[in-house]
N, C-alpha and C positions, 0 to 999 in steps of 0.2 A: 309051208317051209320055204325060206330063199333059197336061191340056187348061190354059190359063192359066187363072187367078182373075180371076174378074167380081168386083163388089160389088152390094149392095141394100141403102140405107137402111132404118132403122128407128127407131122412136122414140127409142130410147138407142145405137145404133151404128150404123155402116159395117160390115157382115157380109161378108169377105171368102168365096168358097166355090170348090170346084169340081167341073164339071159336065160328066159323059160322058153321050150320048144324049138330047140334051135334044127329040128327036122320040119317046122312048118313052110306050108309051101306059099305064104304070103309073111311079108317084115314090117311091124311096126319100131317105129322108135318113141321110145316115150322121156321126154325130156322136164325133169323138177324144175321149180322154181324156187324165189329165195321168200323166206327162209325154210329149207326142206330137202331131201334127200333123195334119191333115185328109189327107197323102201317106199316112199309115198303110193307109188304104182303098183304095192302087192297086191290089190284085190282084183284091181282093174286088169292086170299083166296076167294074172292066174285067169280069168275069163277072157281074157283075147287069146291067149293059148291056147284053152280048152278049144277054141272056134276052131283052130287051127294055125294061128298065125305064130309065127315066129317074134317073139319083143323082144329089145332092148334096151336097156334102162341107162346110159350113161350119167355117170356124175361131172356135171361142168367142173370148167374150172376154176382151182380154189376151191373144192367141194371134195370132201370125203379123200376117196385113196386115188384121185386122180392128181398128179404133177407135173410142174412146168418140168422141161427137159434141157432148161437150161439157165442157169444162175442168173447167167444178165438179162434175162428176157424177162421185159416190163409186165409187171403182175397188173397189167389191166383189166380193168372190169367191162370194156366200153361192147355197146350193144351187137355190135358188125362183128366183134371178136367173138361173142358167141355163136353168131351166125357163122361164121368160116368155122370155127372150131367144129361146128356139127357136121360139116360140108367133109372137113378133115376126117372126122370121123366116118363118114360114110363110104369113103372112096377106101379109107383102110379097110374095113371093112368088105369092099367089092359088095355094096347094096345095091340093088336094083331098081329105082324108082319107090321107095318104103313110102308105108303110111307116114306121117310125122305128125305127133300131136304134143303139144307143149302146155304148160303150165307155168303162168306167171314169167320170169327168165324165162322158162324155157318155152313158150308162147313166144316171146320177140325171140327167141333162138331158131326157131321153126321156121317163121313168117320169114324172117331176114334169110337164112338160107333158102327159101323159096324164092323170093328179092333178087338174090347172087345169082340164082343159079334156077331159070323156069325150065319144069319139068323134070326138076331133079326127085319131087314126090308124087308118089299116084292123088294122095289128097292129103287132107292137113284139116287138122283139129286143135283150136283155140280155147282154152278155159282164163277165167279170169281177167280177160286184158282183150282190150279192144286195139284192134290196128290203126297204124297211123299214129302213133300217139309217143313214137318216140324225139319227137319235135321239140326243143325245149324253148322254143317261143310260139307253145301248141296257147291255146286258151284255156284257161281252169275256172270252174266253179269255183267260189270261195268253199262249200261244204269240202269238194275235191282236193281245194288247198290245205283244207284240215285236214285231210285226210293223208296227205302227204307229211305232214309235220316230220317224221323221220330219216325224208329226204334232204330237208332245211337239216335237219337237228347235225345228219350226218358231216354236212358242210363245216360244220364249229369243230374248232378244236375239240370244245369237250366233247362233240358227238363222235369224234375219233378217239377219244381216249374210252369212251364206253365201250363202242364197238370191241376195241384194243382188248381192253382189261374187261369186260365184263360182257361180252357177246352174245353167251346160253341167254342169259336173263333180259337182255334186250332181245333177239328173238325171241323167246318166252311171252314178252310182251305184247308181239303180231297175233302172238297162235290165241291167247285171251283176248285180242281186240278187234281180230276180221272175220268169226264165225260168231254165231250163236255161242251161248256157254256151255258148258260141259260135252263142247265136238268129241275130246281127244284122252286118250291115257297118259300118263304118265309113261310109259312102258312108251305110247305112243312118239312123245316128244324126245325119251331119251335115247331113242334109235337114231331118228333125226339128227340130234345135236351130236353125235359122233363125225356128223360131214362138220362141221362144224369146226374140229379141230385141225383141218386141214394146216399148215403152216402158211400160206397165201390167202388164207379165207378173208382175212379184216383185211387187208391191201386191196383185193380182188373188190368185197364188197363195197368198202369205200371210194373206190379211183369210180365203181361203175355207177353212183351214184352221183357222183361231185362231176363225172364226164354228164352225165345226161342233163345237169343243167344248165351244162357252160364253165364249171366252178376248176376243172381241169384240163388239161391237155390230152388227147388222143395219142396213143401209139401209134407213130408212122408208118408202120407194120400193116396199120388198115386205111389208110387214107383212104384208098382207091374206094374199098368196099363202105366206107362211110359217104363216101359222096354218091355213092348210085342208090344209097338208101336214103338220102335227103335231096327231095323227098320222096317220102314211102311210095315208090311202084306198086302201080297197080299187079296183081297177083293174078296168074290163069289160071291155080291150082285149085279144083273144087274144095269149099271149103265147110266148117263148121266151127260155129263159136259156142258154145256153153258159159256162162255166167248164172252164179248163185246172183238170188236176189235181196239177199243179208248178206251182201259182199261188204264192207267197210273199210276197205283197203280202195281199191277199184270200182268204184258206182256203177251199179251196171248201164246206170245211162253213157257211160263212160264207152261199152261196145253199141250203140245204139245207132244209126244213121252208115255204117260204113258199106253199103253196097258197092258205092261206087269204086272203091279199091279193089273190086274184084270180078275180073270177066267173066269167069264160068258159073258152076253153082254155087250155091252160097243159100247156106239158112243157119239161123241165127236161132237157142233157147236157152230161155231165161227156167233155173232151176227154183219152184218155191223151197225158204225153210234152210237153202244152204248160204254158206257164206263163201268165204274167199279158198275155200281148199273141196272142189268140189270130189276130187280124185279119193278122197280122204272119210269125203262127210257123205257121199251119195256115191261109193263107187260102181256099185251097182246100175245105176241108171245114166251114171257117166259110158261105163262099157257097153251098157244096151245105146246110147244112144249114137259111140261110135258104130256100132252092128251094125245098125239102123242103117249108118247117114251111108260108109264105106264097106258094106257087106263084108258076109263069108267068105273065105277061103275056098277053092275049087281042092275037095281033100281028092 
């Protein structure tokens, strides 16, 4: 069973989240990607709890019942704005050094607040997405550029008038084409696609794609924090990446070679048999392997 969504102001939003164990005496934060929901984390968030830990599931922004706080304030999607938004979140909060482990977005949501701000987490956990890679004159496989096709598509007009007018069914589309077949329920996707109806969601999702390859302007709001992220700083925070290896969104050659972005520990597994939603398809061995990487709780 979910626990309902609280909120906590922040300077730029209403941060929808949710929160199993909140008497645990260690705090993960567990941050979705797109296309997905803060519900992605049930299984995973119900055995980090059970451990002891305290989680937190925020829904970004443009996502679910989280809001901007303020009308004129540019519905940006761009990478740096997630990373402050979490950073926002945190300090509302009064977190103390939290796990942070991200998925997809919320992967360069994590990483980037770690970027702003080192030793703001005890460690940090990566699924799907390799660091470094928010560069957009990074280098791409041609297969990788196939595999992006919905980042081009987004850039067209008509890829905004999809996104616009027909959204569910373009997401729809990711969850049939970056796992194996038959990952997900029905029931599965249409929890999901409630984040979905946000009222910023296609603005959000659109500007954050059209920004990541040039194709938009940046909110001046993050200048600062865009430029200390290009390029990607190296990271102290002990780390772990997870990648399925039927990812077809993100290759997992795609995390392959980045040691060098990161001074402390760092190890890298590759999941057979999953694809791009490992939180989802393997949550079990997703949570065993955060266990693993960032222990128990001292109960």
């Amino acid at each position: 069973m979910l626990p309902p969504y609280a909120t906590v102001q922040t300077p730029m939003l209403d941060i929808a989240y949710l929160e199993w164990n909140p008497a645990g005496t260690r705090t993960a934060v567990l941050v979705h990607g797109w296309p997905d929901s803060p519900e992605s984390w049930r299984t995973v968030a119900g055995r980090l709890a059970a451990e002891g830990y305290r989680v937190l599931c925020p829904a970004l922004r443009g996502f679910g019942l989280t809001r901007f706080r303020h009308a004129e304030t540019p519905r940006s999607g761009e990478l740096a704005a997630l990373g402050r938004d979490l950073l926002d979140f945190i300090d509302a909060l009064h977190l103390n050094k939290p796990l942070l482990v991200g998925h997809d977005w919320g992967a360069r949501a994590t990483a980037n607040a770690c970027g702003l701000r080192p030793g703001v987490a005890s460690e940090l956990v990566l699924l799907s997405v390799g660091y470094g890679t928010n560069d957009p004159s990074q280098p791409l496989s041609l297969a990788q550029t196939r595999n992006y096709w919905y980042h081009w598509f987004m850039a067209t007009p008509r890829g905004a008038d999809t996104v616009r007018g027909n959204g569910r069914e373009f997401a729809r589309y990711m969850w049939d084409t970056w796992s194996p077949a038959f990952w997900y329920t029905q029931a599965d996707f249409d929890e999901a696609a409630h984040a979905f109806d946000n009222p910023d969601w296609a603005d959000v999702v659109l500007h954050s794609y059209r920004h990541r390859w040039g194709h938009a302007e940046g909110d001046l709001a993050y200048a600062q924090d865009s430029a200390r992220l290009s390029p990607a700083p190296v990271l102290t925070v002990p780390t772990l990446v997870l990648h399925g290896r039927a990812d077809t969104c993100n290759q997992p050659v795609t995390s392959e070679g980045k040691e060098q972005y990161f001074s402390g520990r760092y190890e890298r597994r590759v999941l057979d048999g999953v694809g791009h939603f490992p939180q989802r398809e393997a949550p079990q061995a997703v949570a065993e392997a955060i266990l693993t990487f960032c222990g128990r709780p001292q109960v």
